[in-house]
Backbone as CSV, one residue per row, in Angstrom:
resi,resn,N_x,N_y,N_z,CA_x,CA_y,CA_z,C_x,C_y,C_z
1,UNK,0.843,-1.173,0.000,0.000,0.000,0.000,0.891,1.240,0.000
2,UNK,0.966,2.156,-0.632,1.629,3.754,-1.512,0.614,4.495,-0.548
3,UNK,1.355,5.626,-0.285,0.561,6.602,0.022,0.610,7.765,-0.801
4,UNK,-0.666,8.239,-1.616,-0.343,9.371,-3.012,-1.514,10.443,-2.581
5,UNK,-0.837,11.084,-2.532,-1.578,12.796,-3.070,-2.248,13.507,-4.122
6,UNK,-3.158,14.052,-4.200,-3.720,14.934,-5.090,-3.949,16.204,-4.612
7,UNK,-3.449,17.131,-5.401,-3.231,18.148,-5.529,-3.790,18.882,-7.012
8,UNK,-4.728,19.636,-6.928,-4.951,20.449,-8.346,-5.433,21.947,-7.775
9,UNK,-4.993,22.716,-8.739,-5.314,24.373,-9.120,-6.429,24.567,-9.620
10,UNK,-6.822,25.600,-8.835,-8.798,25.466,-9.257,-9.144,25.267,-10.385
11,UNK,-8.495,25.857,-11.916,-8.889,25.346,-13.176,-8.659,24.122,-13.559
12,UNK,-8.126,23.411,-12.694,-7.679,22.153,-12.709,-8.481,21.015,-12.509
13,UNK,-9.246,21.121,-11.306,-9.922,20.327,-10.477,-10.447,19.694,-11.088
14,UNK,-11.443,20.047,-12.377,-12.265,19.201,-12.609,-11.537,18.002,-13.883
15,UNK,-10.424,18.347,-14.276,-9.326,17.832,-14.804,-8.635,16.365,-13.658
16,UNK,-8.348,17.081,-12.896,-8.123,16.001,-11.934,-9.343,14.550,-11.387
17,UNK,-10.053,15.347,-11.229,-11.784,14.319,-10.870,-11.516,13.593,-12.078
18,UNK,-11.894,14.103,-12.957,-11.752,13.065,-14.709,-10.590,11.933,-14.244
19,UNK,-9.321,12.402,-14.246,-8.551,11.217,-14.738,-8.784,10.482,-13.000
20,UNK,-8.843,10.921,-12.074,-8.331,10.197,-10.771,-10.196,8.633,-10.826
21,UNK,-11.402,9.325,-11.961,-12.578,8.249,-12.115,-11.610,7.372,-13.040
22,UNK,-11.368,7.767,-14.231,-10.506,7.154,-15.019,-9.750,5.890,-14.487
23,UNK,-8.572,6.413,-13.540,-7.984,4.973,-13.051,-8.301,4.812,-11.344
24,UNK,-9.752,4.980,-10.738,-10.039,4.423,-9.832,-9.621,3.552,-9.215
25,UNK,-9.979,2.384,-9.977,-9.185,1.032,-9.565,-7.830,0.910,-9.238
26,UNK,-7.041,1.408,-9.959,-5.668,1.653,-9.590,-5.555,2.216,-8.030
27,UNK,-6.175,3.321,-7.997,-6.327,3.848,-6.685,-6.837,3.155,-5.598
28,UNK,-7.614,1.939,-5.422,-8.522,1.256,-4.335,-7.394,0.554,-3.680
29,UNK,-7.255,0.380,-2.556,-5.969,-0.205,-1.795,-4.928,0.465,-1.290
30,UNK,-4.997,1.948,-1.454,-3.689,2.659,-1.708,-4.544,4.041,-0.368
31,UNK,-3.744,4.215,-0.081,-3.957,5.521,1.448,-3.659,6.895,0.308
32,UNK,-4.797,7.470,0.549,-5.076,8.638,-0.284,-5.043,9.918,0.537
33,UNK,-4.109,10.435,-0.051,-4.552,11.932,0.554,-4.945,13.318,-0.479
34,UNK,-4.922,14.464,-0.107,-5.511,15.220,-0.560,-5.579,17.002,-0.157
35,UNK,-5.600,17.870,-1.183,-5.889,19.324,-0.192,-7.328,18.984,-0.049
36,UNK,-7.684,19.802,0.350,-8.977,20.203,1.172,-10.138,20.045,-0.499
37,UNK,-10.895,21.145,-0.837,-11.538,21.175,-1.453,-11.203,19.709,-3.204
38,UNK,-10.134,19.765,-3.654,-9.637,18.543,-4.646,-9.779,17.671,-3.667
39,UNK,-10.216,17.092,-2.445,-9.955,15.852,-1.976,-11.536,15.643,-2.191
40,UNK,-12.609,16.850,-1.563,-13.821,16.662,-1.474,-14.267,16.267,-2.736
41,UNK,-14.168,17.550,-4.053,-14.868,16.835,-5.228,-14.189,15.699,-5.702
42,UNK,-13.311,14.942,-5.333,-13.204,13.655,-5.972,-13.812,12.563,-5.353
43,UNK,-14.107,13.047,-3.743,-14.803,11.767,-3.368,-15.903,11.807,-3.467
44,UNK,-16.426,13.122,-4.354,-18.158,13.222,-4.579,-18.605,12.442,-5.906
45,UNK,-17.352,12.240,-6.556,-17.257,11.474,-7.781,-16.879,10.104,-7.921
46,UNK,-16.631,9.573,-6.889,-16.055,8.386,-6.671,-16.315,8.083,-5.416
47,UNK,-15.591,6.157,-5.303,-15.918,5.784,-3.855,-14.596,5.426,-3.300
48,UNK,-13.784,6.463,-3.971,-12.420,6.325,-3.040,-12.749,7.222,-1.672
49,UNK,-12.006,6.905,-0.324,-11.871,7.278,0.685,-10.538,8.256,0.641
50,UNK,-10.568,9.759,1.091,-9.336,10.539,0.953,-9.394,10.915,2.226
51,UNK,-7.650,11.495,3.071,-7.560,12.121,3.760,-7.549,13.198,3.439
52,UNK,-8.143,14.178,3.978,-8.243,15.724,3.319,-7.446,16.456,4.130
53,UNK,-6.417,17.412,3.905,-6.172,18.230,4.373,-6.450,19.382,3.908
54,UNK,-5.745,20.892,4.905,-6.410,22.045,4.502,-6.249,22.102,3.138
55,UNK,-6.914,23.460,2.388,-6.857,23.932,1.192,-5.488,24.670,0.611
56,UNK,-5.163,24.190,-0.392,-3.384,24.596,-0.671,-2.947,25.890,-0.002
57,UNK,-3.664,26.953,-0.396,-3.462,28.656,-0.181,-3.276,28.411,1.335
58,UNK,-3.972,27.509,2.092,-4.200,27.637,3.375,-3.314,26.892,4.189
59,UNK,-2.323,26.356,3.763,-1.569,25.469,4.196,-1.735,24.104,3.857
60,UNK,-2.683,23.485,2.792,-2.522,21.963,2.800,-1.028,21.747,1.890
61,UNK,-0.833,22.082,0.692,0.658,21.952,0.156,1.484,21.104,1.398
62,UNK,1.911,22.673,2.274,2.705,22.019,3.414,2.565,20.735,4.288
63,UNK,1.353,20.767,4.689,1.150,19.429,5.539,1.350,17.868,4.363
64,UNK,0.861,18.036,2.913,1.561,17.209,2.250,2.964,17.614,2.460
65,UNK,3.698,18.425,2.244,5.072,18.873,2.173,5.797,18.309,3.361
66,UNK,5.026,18.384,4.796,5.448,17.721,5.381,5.883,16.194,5.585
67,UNK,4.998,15.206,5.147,4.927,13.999,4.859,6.504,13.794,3.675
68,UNK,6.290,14.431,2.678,7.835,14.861,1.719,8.581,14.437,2.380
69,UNK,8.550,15.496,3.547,9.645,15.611,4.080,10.392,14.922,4.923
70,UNK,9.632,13.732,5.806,9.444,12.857,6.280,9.576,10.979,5.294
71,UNK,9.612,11.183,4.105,9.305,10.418,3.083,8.569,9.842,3.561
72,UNK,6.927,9.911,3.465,6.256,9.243,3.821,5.067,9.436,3.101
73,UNK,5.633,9.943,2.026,4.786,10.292,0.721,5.192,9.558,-0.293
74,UNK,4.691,8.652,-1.514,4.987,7.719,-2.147,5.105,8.197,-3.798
75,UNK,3.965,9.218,-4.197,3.684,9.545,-5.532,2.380,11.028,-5.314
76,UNK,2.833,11.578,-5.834,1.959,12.917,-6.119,1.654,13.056,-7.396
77,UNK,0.224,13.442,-7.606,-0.541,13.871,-8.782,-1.040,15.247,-8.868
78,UNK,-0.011,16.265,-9.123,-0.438,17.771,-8.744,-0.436,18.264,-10.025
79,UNK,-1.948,18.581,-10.327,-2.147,19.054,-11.735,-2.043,20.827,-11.351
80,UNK,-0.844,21.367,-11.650,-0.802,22.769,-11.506,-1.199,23.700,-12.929
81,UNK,-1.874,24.957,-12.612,-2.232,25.881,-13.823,-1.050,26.777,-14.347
82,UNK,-0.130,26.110,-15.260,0.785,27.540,-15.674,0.296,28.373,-15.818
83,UNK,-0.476,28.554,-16.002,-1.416,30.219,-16.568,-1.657,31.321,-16.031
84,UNK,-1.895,30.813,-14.632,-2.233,31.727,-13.681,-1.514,31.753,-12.203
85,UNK,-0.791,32.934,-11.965,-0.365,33.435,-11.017,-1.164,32.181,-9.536
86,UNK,-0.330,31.928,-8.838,-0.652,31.694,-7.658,-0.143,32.255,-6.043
87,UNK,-0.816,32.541,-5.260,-1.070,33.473,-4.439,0.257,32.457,-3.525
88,UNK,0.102,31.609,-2.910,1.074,30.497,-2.508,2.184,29.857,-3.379
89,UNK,2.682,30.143,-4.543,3.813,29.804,-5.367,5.118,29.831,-4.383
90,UNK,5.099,30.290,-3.452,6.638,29.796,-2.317,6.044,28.218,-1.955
91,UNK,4.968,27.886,-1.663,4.690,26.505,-1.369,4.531,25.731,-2.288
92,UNK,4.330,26.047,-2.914,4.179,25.125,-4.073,5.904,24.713,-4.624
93,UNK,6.558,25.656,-4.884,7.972,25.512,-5.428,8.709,24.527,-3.911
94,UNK,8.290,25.139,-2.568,9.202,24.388,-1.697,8.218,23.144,-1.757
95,UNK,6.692,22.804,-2.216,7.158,21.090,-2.313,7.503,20.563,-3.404
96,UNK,7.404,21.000,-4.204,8.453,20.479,-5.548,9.863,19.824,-5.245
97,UNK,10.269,21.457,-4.742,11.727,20.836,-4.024,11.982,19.617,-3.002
98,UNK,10.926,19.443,-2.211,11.043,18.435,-1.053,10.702,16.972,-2.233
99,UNK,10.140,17.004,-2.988,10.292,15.792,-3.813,10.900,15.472,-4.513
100,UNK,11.872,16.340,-5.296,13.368,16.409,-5.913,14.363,15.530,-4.325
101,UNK,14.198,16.154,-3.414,15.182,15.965,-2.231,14.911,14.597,-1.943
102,UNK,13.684,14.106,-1.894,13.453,12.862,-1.423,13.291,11.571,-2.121
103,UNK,13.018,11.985,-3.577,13.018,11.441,-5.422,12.010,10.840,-4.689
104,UNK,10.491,11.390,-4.520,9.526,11.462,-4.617,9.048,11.356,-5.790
105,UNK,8.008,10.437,-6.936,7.779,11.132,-8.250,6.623,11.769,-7.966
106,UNK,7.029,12.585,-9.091,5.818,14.112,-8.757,4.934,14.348,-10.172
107,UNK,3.875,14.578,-10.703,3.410,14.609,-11.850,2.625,15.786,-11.824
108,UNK,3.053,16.893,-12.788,2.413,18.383,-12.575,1.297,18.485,-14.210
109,UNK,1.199,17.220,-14.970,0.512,17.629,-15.640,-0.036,16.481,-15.875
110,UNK,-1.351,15.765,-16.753,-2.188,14.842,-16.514,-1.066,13.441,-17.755
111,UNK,-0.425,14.096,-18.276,0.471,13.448,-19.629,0.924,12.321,-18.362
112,UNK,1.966,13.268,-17.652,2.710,12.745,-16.500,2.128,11.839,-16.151
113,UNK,0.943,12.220,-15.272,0.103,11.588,-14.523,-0.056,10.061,-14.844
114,UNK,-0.629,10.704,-16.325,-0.831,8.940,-16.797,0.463,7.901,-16.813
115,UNK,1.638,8.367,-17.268,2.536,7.216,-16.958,2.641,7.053,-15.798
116,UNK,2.819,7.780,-14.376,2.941,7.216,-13.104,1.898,6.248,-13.109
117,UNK,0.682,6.341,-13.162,-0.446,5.434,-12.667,-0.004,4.330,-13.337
118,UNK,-0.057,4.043,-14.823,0.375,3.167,-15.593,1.354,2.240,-14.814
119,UNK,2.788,3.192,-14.544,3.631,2.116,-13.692,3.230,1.789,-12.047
120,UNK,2.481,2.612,-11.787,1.524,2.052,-10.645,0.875,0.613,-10.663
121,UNK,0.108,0.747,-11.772,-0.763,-0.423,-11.782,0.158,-1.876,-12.777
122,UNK,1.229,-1.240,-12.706,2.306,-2.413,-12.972,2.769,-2.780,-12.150
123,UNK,2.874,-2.349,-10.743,3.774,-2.904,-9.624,5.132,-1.932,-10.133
124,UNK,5.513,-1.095,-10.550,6.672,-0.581,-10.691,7.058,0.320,-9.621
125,UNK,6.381,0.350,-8.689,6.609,1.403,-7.266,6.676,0.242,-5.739
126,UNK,7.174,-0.826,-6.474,7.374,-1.798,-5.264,9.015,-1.101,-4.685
127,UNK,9.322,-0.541,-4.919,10.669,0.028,-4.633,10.635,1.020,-3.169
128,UNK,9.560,1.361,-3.397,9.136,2.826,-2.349,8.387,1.409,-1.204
129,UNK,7.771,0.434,-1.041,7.760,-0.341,-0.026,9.308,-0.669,0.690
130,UNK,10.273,-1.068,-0.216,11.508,-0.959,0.515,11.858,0.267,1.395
131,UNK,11.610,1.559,0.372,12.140,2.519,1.720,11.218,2.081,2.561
132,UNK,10.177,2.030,2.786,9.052,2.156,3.961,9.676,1.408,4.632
133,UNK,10.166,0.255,4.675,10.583,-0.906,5.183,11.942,-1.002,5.760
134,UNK,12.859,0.045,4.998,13.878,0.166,5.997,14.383,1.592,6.227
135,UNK,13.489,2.261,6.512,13.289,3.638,6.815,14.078,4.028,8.311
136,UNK,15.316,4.868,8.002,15.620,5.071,9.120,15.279,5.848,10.356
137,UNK,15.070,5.932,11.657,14.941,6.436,12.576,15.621,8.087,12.049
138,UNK,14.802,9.156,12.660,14.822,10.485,12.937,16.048,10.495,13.698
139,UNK,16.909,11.152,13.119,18.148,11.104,14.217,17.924,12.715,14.554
């Protein structure tokens, strides 16, 4: 069991709902998390179970960011809007960075997206059970 994130930018959202019905199944078994409002409309669309945290602007980014940081985050699906200015872009860039730091894979556009899931539902992320598994103590 992976623990993966969703993350989308309000023009996004309903972009995200689409593909996350799309490969559902892929998703069933797997500890879901979520910002706040993208966690709600996907579970209004589906019968996946999400942990929701706050809303990005509001601090959810970070509390995923935290988990990053912690590696205790497996795969992120953050459909971000180039288009438009974001009010929180320091959080957003520092969790980018925390998944570069931790080689977290990170998918900022739905192209992406689809090959992670793809090697998802191949078993190609049996690798990230090893870290889990020999994850060292907080020194």
């Amino acid at each position: 069991m992976l623990n993966i994130a969703f993350i989308a930018h309000d023009r996004k959202k309903e972009e995200i709902v689409n593909f996350v019905i799309a490969y559902e199944k892929v998703f069933v078994g797997h500890q879901l998390f979520s910002t706040g409002t993208t966690g709600t409309r996907i579970m209004e669309q589906t019968n996946l179970s999400i942990h929701r945290f706050m809303s990005g602007p509001l601090g959810g980014d970070q509390q995923i960011g935290a988990m990053v940081a912690q590696n205790e985050m497996d795969l992120i699906i953050f459909l971000r809007d180039p288009l438009m200015a974001q009010p929180h872009e320091p959080d957003i860039i520092a969790l980018l960075r925390l998944c570069d730091v931790q080689g977290i894979p990170v998918a900022t556009n739905v192209a992406t997206a689809e090959l992670l899931v793809k090697a998802l539902e191949r078993g190609d992320f049996a690798w990230r059970e090893l870290v889990h598994k020999y994850k060292p103590g907080i020194e």
